[in-house]
Backbone bond lengths (Angstrom), bond angles and torsions (degrees), N, CA, C in turn:
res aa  C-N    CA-C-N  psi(-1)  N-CA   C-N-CA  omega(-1)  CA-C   N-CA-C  phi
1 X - - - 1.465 - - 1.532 111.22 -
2 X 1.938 116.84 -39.50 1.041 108.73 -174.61 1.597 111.34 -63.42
3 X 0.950 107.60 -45.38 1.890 119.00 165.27 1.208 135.50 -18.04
4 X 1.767 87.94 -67.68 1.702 98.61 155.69 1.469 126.83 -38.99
5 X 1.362 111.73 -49.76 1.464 110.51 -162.45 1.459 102.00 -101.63
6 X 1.131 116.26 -30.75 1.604 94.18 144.87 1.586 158.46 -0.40
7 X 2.121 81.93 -71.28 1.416 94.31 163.08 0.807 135.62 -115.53
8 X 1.706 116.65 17.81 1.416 126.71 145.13 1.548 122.12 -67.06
9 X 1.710 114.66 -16.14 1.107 112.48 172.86 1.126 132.45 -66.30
10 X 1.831 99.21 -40.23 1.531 131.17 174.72 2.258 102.51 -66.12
11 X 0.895 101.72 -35.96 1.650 82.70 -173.17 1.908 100.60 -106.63
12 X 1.600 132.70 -14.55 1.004 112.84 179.01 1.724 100.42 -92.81
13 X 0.847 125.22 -15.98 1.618 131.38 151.32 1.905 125.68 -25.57
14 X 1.058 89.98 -66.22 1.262 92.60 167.06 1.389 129.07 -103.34
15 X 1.247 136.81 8.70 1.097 131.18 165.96 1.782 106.22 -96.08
16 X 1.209 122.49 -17.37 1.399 133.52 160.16 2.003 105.09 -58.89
17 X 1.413 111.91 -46.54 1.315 116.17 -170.47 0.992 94.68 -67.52
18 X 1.919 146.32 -45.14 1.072 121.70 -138.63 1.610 91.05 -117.25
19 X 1.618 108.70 17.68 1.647 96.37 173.49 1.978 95.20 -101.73
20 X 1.198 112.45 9.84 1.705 104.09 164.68 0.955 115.09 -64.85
21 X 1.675 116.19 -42.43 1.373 125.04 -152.29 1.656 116.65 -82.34
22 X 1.283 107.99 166.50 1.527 105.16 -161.04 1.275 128.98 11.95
23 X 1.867 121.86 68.49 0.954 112.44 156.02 1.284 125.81 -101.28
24 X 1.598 117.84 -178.23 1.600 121.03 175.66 1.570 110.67 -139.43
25 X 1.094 111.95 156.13 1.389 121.13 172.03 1.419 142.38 -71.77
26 X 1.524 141.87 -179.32 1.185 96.61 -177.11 1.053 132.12 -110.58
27 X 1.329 111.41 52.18 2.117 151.36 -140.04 1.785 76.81 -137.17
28 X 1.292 123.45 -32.68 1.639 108.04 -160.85 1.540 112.70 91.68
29 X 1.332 122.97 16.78 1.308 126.68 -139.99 1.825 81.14 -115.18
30 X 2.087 116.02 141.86 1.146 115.84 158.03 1.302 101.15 -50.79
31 X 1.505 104.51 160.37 1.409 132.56 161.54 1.311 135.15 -137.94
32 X 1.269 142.71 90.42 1.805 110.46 175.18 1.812 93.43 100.65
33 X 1.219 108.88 178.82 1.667 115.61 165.55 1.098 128.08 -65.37
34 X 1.664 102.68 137.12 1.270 122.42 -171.20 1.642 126.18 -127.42
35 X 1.390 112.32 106.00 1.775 117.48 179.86 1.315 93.61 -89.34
36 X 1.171 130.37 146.70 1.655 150.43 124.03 1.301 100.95 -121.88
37 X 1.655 89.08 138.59 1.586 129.64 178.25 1.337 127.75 -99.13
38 X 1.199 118.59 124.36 1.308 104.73 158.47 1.694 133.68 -44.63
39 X 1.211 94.28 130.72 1.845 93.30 -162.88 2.392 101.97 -51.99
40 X 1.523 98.96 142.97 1.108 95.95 159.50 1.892 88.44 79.44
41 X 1.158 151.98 -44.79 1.250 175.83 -116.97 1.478 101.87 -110.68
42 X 1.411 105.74 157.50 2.012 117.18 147.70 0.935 110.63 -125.86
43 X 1.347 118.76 -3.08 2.301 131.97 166.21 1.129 96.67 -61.15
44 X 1.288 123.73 135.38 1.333 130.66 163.57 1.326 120.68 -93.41
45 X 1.247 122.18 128.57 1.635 110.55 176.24 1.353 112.89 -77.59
46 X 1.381 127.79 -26.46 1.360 99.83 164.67 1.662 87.72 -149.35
47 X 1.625 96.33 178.51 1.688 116.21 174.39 1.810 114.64 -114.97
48 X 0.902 144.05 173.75 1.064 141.14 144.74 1.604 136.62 154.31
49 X 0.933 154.01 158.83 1.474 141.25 135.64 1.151 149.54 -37.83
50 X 1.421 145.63 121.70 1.536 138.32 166.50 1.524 97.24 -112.51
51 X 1.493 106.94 170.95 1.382 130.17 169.24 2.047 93.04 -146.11
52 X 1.083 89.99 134.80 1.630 111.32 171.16 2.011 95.88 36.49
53 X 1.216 114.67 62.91 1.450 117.04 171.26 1.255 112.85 78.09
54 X 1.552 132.51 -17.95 1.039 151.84 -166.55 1.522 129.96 -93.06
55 X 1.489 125.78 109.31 1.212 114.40 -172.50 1.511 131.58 -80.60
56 X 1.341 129.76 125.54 1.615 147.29 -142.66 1.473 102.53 -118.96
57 X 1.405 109.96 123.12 1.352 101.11 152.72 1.763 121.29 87.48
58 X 1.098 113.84 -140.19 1.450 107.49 174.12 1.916 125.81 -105.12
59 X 1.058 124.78 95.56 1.173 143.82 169.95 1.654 133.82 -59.28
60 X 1.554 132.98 63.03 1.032 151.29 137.18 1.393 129.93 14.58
61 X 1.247 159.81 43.20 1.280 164.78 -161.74 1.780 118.06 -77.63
62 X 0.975 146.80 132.45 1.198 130.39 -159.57 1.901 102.74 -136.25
63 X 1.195 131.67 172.34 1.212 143.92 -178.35 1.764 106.55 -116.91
64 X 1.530 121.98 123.86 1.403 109.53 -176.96 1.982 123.88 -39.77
65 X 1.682 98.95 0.91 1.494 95.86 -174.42 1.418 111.83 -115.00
66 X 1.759 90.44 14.80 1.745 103.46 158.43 1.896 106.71 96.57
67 X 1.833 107.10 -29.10 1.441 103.10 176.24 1.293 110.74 -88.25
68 X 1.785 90.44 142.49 1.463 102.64 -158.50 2.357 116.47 -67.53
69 X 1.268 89.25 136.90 1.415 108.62 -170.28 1.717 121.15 -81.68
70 X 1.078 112.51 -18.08 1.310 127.67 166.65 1.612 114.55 168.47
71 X 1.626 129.04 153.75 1.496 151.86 140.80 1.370 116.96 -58.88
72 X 1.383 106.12 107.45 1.809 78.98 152.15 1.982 105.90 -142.68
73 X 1.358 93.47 131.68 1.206 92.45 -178.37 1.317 127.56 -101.62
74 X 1.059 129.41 142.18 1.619 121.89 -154.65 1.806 97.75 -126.05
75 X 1.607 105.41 115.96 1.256 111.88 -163.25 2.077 110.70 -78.67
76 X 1.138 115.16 142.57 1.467 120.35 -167.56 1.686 87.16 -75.60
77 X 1.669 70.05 130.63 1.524 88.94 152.01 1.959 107.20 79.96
78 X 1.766 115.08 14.29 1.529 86.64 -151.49 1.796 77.26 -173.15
79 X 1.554 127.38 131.58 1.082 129.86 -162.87 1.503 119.93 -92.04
80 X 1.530 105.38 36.58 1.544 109.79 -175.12 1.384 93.20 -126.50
81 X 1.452 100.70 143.86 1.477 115.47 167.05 1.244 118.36 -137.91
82 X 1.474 114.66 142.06 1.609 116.40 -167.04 1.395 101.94 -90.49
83 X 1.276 126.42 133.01 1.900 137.47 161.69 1.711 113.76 -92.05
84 X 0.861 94.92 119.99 1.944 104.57 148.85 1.642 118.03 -128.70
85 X 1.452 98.73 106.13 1.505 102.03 179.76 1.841 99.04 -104.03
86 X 1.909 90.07 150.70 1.701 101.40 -148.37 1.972 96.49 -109.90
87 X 1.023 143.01 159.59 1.373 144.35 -170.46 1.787 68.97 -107.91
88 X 1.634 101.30 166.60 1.445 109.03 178.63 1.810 106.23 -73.71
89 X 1.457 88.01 -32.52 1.859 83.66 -179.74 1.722 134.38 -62.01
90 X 1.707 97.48 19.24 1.677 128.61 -146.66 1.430 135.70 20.97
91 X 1.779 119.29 43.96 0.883 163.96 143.80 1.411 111.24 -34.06
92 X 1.229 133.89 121.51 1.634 111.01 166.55 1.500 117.55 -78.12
93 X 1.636 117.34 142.25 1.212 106.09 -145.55 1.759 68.63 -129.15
94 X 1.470 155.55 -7.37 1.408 151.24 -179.34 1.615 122.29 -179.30
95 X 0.670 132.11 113.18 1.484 152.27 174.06 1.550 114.09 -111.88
96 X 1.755 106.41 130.78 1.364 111.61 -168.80 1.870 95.64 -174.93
97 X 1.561 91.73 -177.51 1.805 103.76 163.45 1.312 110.83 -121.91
98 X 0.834 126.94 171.46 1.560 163.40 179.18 1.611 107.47 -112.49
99 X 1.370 131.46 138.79 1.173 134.21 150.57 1.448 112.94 -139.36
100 X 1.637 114.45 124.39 1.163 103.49 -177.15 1.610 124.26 68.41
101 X 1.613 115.15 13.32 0.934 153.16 -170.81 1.962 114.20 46.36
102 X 1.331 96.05 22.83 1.766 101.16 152.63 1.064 117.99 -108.84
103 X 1.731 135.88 159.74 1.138 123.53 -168.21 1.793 120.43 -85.20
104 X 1.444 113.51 153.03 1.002 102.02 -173.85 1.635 110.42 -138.85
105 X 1.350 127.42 160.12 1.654 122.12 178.29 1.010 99.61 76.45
106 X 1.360 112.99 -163.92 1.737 136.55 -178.44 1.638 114.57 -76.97
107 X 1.420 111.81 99.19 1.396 107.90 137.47 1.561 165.95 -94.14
108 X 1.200 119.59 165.28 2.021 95.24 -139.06 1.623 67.05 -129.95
109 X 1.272 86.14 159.45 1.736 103.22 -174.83 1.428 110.83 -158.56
110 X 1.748 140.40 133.22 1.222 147.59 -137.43 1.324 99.83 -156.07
111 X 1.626 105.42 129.59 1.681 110.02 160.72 1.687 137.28 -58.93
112 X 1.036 125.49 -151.30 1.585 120.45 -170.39 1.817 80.69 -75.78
113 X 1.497 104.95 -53.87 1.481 107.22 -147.79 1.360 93.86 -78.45
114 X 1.335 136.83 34.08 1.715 111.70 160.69 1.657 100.17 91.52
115 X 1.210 134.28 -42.31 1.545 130.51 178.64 1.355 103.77 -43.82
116 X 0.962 109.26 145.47 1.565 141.53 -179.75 2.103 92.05 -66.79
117 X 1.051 140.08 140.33 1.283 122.55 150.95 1.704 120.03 -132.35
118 X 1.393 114.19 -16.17 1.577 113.38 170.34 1.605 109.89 -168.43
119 X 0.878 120.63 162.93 1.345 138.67 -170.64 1.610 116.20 -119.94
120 X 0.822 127.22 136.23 2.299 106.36 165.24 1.636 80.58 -156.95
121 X 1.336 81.65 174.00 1.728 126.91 -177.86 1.608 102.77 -114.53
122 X 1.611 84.21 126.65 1.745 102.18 -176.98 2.214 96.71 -115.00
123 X 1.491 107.76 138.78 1.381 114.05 141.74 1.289 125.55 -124.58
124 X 1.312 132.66 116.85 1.121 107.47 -168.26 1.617 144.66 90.32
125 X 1.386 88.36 -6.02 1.615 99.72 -165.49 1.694 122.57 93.53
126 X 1.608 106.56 -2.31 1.660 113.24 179.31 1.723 96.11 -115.77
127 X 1.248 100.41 152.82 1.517 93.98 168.35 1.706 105.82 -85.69
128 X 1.437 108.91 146.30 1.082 148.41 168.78 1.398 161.93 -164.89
129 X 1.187 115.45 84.60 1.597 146.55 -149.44 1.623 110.57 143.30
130 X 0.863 105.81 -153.76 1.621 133.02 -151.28 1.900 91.02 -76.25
131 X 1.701 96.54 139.70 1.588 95.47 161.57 1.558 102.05 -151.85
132 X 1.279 83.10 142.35 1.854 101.01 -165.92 1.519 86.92 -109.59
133 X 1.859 113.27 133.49 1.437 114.06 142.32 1.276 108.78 -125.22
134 X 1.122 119.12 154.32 1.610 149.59 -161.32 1.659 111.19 -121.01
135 X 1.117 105.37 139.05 1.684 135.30 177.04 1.314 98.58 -79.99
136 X 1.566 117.66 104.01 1.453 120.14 176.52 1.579 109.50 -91.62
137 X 1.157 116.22 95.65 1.682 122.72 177.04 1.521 120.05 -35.75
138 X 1.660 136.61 93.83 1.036 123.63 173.34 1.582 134.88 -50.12
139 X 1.898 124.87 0.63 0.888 133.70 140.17 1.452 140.44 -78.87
140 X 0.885 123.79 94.78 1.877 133.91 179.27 1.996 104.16 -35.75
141 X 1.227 103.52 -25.88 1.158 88.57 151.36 1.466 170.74 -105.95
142 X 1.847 76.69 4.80 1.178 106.09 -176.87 2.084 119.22 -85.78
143 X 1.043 120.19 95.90 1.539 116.30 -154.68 1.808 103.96 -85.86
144 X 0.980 102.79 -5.41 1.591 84.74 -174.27 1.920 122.83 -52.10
145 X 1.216 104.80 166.60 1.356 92.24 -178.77 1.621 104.01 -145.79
146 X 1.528 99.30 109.75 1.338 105.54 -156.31 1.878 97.54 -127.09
147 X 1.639 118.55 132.47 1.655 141.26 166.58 1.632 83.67 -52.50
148 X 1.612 84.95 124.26 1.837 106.71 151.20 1.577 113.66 -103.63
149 X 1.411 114.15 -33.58 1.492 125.99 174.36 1.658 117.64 -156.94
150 X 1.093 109.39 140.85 1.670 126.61 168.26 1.377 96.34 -107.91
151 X 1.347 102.79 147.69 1.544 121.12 166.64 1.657 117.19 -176.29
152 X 1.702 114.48 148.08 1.697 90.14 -170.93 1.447 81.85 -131.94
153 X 1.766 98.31 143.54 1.112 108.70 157.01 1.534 134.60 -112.31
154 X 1.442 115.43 166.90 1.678 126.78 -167.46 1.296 102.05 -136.48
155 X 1.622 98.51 114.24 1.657 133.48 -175.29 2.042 106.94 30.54
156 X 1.503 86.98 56.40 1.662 113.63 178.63 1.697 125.71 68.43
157 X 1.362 99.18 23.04 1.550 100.98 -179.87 1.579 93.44 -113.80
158 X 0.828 104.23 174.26 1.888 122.67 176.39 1.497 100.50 -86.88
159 X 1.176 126.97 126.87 1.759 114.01 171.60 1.848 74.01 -171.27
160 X 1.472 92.30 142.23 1.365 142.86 168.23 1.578 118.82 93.77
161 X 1.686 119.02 -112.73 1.588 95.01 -179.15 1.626 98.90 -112.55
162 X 1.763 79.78 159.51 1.787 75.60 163.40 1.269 102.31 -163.49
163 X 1.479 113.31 162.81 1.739 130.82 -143.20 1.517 92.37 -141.25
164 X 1.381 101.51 139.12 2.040 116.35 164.07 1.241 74.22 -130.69
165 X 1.522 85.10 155.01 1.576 129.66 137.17 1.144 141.53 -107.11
166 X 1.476 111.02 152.44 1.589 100.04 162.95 1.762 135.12 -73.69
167 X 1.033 149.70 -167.25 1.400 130.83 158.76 1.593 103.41 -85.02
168 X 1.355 98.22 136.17 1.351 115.98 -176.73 1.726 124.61 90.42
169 X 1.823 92.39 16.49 1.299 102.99 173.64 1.203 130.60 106.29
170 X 1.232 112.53 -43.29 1.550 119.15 -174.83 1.766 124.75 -63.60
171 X 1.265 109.49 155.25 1.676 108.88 -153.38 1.449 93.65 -65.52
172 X 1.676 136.84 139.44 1.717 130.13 149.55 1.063 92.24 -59.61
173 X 1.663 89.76 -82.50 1.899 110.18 -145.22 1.694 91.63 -137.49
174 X 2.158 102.07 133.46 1.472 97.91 158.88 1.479 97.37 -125.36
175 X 1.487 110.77 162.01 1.437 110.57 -175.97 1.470 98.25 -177.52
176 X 1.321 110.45 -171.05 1.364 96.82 -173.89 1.998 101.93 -143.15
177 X 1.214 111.14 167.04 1.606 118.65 -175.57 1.223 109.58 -115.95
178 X 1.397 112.97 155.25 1.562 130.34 166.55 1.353 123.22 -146.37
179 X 1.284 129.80 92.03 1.095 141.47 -175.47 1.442 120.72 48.96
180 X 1.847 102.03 53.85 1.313 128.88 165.15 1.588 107.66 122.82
181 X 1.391 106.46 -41.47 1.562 118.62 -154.46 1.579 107.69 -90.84
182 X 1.163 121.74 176.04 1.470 113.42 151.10 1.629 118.00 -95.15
183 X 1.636 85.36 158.65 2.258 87.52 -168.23 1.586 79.65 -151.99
184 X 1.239 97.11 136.24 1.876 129.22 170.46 1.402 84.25 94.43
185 X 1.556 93.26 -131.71 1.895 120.98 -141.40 1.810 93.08 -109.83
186 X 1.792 109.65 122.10 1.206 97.75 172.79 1.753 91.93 -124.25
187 X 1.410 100.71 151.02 1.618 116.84 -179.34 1.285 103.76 -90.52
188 X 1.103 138.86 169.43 1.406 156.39 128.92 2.006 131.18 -141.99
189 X 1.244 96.23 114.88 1.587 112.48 -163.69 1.365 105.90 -80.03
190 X 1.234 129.28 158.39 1.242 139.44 121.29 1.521 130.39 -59.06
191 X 1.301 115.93 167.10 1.507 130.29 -161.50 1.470 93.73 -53.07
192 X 1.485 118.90 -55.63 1.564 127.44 -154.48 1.917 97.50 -77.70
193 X 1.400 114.87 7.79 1.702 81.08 176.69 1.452 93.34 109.39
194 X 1.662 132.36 -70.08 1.331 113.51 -168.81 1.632 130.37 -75.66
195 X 0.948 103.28 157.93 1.537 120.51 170.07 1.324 128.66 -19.01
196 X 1.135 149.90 44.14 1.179 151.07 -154.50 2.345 122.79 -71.39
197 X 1.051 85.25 -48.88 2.095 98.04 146.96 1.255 110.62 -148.28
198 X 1.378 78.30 152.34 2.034 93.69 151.77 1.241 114.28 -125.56
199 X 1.141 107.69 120.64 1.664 116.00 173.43 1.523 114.65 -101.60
200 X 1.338 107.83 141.34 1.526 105.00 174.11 1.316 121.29 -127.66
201 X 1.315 124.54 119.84 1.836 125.03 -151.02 1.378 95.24 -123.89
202 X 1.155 126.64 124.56 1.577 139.92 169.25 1.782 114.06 -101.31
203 X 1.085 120.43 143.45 1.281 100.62 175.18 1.962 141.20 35.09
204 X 1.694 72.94 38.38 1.539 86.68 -178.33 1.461 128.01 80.39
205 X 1.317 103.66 -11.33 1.481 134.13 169.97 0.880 128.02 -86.16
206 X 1.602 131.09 145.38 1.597 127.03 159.75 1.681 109.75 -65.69
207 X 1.309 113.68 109.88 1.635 110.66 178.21 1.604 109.71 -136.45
208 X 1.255 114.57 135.13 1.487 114.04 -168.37 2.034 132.69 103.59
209 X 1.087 105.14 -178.85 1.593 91.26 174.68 1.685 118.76 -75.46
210 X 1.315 103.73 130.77 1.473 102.86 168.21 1.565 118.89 -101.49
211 X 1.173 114.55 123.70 1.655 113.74 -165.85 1.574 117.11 -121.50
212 X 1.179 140.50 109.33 1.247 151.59 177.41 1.606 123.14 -72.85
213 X 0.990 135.29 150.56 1.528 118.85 -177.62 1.919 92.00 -152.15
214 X 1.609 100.60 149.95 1.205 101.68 142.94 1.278 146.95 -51.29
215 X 1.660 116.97 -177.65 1.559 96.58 175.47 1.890 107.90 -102.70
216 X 1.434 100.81 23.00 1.398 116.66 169.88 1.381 118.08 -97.55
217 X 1.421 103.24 1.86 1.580 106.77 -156.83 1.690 145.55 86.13
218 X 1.777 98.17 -20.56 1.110 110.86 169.73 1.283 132.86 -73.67
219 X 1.672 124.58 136.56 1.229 127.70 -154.97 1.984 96.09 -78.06
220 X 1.414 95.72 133.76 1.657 115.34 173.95 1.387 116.37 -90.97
221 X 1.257 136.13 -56.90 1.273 144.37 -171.49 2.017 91.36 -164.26
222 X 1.312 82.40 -175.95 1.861 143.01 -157.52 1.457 115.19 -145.13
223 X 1.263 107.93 124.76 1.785 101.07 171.23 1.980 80.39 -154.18
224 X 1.287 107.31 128.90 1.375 122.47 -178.53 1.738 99.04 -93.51
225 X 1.068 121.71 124.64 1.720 121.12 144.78 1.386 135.95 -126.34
226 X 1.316 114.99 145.95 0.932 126.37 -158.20 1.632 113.69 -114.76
227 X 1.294 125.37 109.75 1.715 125.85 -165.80 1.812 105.44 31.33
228 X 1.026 109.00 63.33 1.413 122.63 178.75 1.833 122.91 62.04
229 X 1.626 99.73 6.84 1.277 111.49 -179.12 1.847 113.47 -73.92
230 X 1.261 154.35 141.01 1.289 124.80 145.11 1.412 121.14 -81.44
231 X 0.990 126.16 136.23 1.808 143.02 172.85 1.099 132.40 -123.08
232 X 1.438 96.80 127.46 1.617 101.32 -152.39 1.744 90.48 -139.87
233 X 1.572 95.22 -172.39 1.771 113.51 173.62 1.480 87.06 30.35
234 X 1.761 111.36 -178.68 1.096 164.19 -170.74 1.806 95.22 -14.60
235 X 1.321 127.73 -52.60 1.220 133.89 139.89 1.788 137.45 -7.30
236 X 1.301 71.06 -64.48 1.732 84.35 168.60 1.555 115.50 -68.87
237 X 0.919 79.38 -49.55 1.588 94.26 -167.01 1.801 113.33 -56.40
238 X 1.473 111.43 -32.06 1.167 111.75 176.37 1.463 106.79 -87.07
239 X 1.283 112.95 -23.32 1.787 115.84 175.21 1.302 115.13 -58.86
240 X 1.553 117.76 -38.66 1.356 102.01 -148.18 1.910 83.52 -105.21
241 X 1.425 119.17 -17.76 1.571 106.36 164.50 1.335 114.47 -69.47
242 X 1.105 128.96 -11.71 1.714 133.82 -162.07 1.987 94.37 -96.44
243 X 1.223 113.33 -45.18 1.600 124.61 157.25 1.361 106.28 -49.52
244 X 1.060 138.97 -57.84 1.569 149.88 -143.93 1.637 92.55 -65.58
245 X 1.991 103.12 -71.61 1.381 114.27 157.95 1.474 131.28 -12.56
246 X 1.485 93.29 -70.00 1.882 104.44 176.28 1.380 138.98 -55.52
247 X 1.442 100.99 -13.77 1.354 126.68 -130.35 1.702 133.53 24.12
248 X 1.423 107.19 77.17 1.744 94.42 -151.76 1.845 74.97 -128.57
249 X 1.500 104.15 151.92 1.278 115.89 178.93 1.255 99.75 -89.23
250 X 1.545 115.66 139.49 1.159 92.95 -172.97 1.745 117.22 -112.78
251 X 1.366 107.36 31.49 1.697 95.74 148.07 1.721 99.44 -114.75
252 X 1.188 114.09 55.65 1.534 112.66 174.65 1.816 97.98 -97.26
């Protein structure tokens, strides 16, 4: 007799365990614990809990080779949830929040090897604010942690200023954005510090003198444009006397 119930323990045991899992209500609504599988699979793509359709608590994500793919924990009672997404080599490969389950604030983002490589600003699920990228050192031993570019964006376009560097600090290029493009005066240096162009973009356009320089400082060329046109020979020549006339500057 003891036998019997034994191995009713052993087989009504687990078919009780696995009738918890993925259920719903009778709204259709998650409930309780939840496996999904990779199709064809016994890897699960993810683990976790809902209450009334809703995901609770700590959230499990997996990679078809079973190591886990990201955390995200979803705080009670309160519409933020913390992420750690994992490189397969289980490395952190992104860390951030969720609000309202789009992303929100500063997110930080990391190569295979653990280096730090960029940062941005989320509202909403668009980037917006500040985004840092970083020079990922192809030596593991090399730790420094050095800006390749600043730039901020507005409701996911590029608009206002933004700055590169070279490695080891020095200015590339500063200039500034407007609803993706560049607008005004953008610089670009050479290694040593000097001036290497100036470009001047109006209305999203190349407009005005474009001027090149050595890395001595000495002027190389000129290329004039006009609302993104270039103008040159016989053209020019009547443009910039027909300006002269007007008195109009002519990258105004």
């Amino acid at each position: 007799m003891m036998k019997i119930l034994n191995i009713l323990v052993i087989v009504v045991f687990p078919l009780t365990f696995f009738a918890q899992v993925n259920q719903v209500d009778k709204q259709g609504r998650k409930q309780g614990e939840w496996i999904k599988y990779y199709e064809s699979s016994n890897v699960p793509q993810y683990k976790g809990q809902f209450e009334n359709d809703k995901p609770v608590g700590k959230f499990v994500y997996y990679y078809p080779s079973n190591k886990i793919k990201s955390i995200i924990i979803h705080e009670e009672d309160s519409p933020r949830s913390e992420a750690y997404f994992y490189h397969e080599n289980k490395n952190l490969l992104a860390f951030g929040i969720y609000k309202n389950f789009k992303k929100d604030s500063v997110w930080t983002h990391y190569g295979p090897s653990g280096r730090i490589s960029f940062k941005e600003t989320y509202k909403e699920d668009v980037l917006h604010g500040k985004r840092i990228t970083y020079y990922v050192p192809e030596l593991l031993e090399d730790t420094r942690v050095e800006v390749m570019r600043e730039a901020i964006y507005v409701n996911g376009r590029l608009n206002g200023p933004v700055k590169e560097y070279f490695p080891g600090g020095g200015t590339k290029l500063e200039g500034n954005y407007k609803d993706g493009r560049f607008d005004g005066t953008a610089k670009r240096y050479h290694p040593n510090g000097r001036l290497m162009i100036l470009e001047r973009w109006k209305n999203r356009r190349k407009h005005g003198w474009w001027i090149s320089y050595d890395a001595s400082g000495k002027e190389t060329g000129r290329t004039y444009y006009y609302k993104g046109e270039k103008i040159e020979g016989k053209e020019l020549e009547n443009m910039m006397e027909k300006f002269k006339e007007e008195g109009i500057n002519p990258n105004n």
